[in-house]
Every structure is written in structure tokens, then in C-alpha cells.
N, C-alpha and C positions, 0 to 999 in steps of 0.2 A: 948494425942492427939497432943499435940506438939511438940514431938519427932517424932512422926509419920510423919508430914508436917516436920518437918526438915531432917529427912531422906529420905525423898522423895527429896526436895530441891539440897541436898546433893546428891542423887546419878540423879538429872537431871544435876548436875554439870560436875560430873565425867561422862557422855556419853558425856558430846559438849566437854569436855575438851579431852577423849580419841580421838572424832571425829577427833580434831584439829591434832593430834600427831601421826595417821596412817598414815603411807606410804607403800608402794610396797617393797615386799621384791626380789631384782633380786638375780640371779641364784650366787651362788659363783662361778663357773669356765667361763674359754674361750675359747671358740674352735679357734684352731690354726691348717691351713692347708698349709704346704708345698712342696717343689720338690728337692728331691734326686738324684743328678748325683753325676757322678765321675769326675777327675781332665779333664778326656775329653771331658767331654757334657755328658755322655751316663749315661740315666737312672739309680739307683739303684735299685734294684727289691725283695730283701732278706731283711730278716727283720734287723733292725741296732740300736742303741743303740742309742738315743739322749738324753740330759740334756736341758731344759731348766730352764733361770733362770730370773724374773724379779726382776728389777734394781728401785733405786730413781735419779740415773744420767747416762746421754749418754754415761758413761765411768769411770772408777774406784769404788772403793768401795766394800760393802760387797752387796752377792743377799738379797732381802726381802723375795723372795721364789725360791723355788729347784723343780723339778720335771725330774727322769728323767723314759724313757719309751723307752719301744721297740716299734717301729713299722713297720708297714709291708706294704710297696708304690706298688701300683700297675704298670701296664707294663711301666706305663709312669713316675715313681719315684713319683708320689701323694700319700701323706699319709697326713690324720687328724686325731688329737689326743684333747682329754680333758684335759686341766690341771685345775685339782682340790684336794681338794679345797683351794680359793684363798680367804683370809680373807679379810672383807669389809676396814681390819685398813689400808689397801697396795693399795687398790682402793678408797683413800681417797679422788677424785679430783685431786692429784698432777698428777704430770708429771710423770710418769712409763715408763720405759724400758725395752723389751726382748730379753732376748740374747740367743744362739741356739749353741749348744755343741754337734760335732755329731763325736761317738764313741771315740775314742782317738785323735782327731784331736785337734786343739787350740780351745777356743770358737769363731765363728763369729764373726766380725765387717763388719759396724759398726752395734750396736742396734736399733732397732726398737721400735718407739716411740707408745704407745698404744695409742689409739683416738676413742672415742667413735662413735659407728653405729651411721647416720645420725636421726633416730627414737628413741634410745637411750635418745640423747643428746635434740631433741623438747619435749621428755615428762619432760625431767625436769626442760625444761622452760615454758612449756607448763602449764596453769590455770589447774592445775589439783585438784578446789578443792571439801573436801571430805564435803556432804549433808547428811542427814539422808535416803535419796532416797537407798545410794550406802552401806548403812549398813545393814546387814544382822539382822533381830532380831535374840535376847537372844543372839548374839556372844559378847557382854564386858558388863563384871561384875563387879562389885566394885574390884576384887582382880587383876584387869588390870592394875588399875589406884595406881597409887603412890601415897601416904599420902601427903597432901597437895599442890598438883600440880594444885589444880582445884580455880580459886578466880570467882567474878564479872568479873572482865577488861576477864575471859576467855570465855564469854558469849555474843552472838549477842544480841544488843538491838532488839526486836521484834522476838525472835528465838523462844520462847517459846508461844504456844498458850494456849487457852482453852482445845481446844480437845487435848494438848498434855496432859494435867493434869488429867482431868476431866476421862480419860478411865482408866487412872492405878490402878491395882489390889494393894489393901488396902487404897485407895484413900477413905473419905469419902463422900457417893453421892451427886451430888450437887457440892461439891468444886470446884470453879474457879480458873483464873489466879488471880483475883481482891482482890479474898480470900486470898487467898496465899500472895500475895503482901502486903496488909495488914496486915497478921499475919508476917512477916517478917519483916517488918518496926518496929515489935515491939519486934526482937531477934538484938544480937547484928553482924550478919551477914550479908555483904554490897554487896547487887547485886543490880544494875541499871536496872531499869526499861525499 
């Protein structure tokens, strides 16, 4: 029976601790939408060969990525293209640069500084955090969670109720938080009350 309540203990650890450690996973690419003339203003309209390349400086150095594509601008030389995919190690926060290489031409200057959408950048400053409300049951199971990633200090004081205990399937009936807290106080595993 005390495996039992400690597995249970154990895996209410690992749900508040996975809770803690979700986040949003954004799209790996970015659409990039440009305009195609020729050396006299006049639209390009045929499909043409561009390279793009993001940078970690406004100039010199090697690209972090390569991409390049045909595309095909409509009457007014607009064309949007996807470049994907762009690995989360390149979109780290730093400063990123794209540079734009169109057919056998030199690459443009200067580079263009990547900045995040204004909705982008308030969600990630934005209180966005994760409640049990926003979790889907049965989606994290013990094999989510990392071996020993989960302590006390990872636990809200007052997070856990009665009714969170008391309904779980192999629970014995009856058992409380009071219970549990008790029978815990006398393992040598340190959750705060």
C-alpha cells in the first residue's frame, strides 16, 4: 500500500512538474515576401533563382542557413516564399540576419535584421501561465517526464486538493490530502505542505 501512495505522490509530481515545463511549439519556417525588378524599375515576372541566407552578423561571416528557391512574382514582381526549415538553435533570441542572393547577381546589402511580429514578441512576455484548466487529460505520462526532474520546491503550496487525490483510479477510497500528507511525513521524500 505504500508504494502505491508513493506512486501516486510520484506521478502527481511529475504532471505539476511537466505542467511547469510546456511551452508552445512555433512553426520552424518564415515567410518572406518580396519585389523583383530589373536594374530599371520594371517588374520581373519569370520565374528566377534566389538564395537566401540567415546570418549571426550585419556582415561578414559564414550563413547559419542556406535556402535557395525558384520563384515565380506575379505581374508586379511579388513573390512569397517559405524558408524551411529553420532550426529553433538559429532562432535563439540573438540578433539574425537575411541576406537575399537573386540568380547570379552578388548577394544584397545591406542585411536585414529579423524582429519578431509585434503578437510574437507580447506572448512571450506575456503571463502565459500553464494551469491544469489548459491541459488536456491522459496527454503526459510518466515517460514525458525526465528522471528526476520533479522535487517539492516543483510543487505549488496549496496546488494539490482533496478532490485531486481522492478520485484517482487505484486510489484507496476514502484517502485524503491529510492522509497522504501523513503517510509521507513518514517516507523519506520532502514535499512542503
Amino acid at each position: 500500500m505504500k508504494k502505491a501512495i508513493m506512486s501516486l505522490i510520484l506521478a502527481a509530481l511529475v504532471i505539476c512538474a511537466t505542467a511547469l515545463n510546456v511551452s508552445a511549439q512555433a512553426p520552424n519556417s518564415i515567410m518572406y515576401q518580396g519585389r523583383l525588378t530589373n536594374a530599371a524599375g520594371d517588374p520581373i515576372t519569370t520565374a528566377t533563382s534566389v538564395t537566401f541566407y540567415i546570418y549571426a552578423a550585419a556582415s561578414g561571416g559564414a550563413p547559419l542557413f542556406t535556402s535557395a528557391q525558384s520563384v515565380t512574382p506575379d505581374a508586379n514582381g511579388v513573390f512569397t516564399v517559405e524558408l524551411s526549415p529553420v532550426s529553433a538553435a538559429i532562432l535563439d533570441g540573438s540578433k539574425r540576419y537575411l541576406a537575399i542572393k537573386v540568380g547570379a547577381d552578388a548577394e544584397m546589402t545591406p542585411r536585414q535584421l529579423l524582429t519578431s511580429a509585434p503578437y510574437a514578441y507580447s506572448s512571450i512576455v506575456a503571463d502565459n501561465s500553464i494551469t491544469s484548466a489548459k491541459i488536456l487529460n491522459g496527454t503526459i505520462i510518466g515517460t514525458d517526464i525526465a528522471a528526476s526532474t520533479i522535487t517539492g520546491a516543483n510543487i505549488e503550496n496549496s496546488s494539490l486538493t482533496n478532490a485531486d487525490i481522492s478520485n484517482e483510479a487505484g486510489m484507496p477510497q476514502g484517502m485524503t490530502l491529510a492522509v497522504l500528507l501523513l503517510l509521507h511525513q513518514q517516507t523519506s521524500i520532502l514535499i512542503q505542505p
